[in-house]
N, C-alpha and C positions, 0 to 999 in steps of 0.2 A: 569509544573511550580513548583519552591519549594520555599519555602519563610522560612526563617529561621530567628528572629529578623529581625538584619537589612539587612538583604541576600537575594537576589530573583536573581535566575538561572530560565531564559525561555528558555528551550531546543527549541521550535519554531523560536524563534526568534537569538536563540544564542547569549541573550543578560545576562549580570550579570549588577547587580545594588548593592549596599551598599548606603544606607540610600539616594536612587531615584539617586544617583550619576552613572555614568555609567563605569562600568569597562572595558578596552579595554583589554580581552583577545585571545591570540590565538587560533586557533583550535586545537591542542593537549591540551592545558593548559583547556580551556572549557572540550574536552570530560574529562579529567582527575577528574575536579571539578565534572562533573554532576556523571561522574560514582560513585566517591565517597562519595557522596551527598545521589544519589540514593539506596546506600544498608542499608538507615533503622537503622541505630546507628551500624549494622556489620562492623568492618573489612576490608577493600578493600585490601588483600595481595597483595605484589609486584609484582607475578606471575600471578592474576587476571589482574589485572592493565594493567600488560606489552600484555595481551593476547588482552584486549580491547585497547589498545591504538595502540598495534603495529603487534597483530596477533599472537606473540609468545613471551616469554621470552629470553631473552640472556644471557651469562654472565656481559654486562655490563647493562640490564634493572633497576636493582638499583642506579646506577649512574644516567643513564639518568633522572630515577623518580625523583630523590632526588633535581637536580638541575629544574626539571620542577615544582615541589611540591613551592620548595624556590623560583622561578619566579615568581610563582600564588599566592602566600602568599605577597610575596612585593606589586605589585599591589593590592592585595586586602585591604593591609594595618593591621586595628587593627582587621577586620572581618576573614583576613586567619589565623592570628595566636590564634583568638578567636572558629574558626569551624572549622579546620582541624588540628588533631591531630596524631602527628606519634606513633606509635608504636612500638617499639625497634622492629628490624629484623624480621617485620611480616610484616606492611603496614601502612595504613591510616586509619584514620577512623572520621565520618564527627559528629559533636558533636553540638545539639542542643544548646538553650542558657539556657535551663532550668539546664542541666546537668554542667554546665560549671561555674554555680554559688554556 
């Protein structure tokens, strides 16, 4: 489990909540969160990313990301564009609320 503010990702349950509300997302869209959730304020490159989500990178794994990233941010509302932060041509990277403020 990771609880972040108002963010709680139960890898168990594969459930996400924003403020006990329940997020309905997909299963690439989940592992995408958790993995980038999971690396501890690092980094998730796009080439990480694409090895966890799809096994390998491609040349279009950055598109794919980009529109998956923007999908799980809509849904999540003010909580995706408050904890997941791009990175110019590097990746993701999942941003506490403490850092944020």
């Amino acid at each position: 489990m990771i609880r972040s503010g108002d963010l709680a990702i139960d890898k168990e349950r594969y459930t996400v909540t924003v403020d006990g509300d329940p997020v309905h997302l997909t299963y690439m869209e989940f592992n995408a969160l958790w993995f980038i959730a999971n690396q501890e304020g690092r980094v998730a490159t796009y080439d990480q990313l694409a090895r966890a989500l799809w096994g390998e990178p491609s040349p279009r794994s950055r598109r794919r990301l980009a529109v998956l990233i923007s999908r799980m941010r809509a849904k999540l509302g003010g909580a995706g564009s408050t904890h997941i932060a791009t990175v110019t041509r590097v990746g993701y990277r999942f941003i506490e609320p403490a850092e944020a403020a």
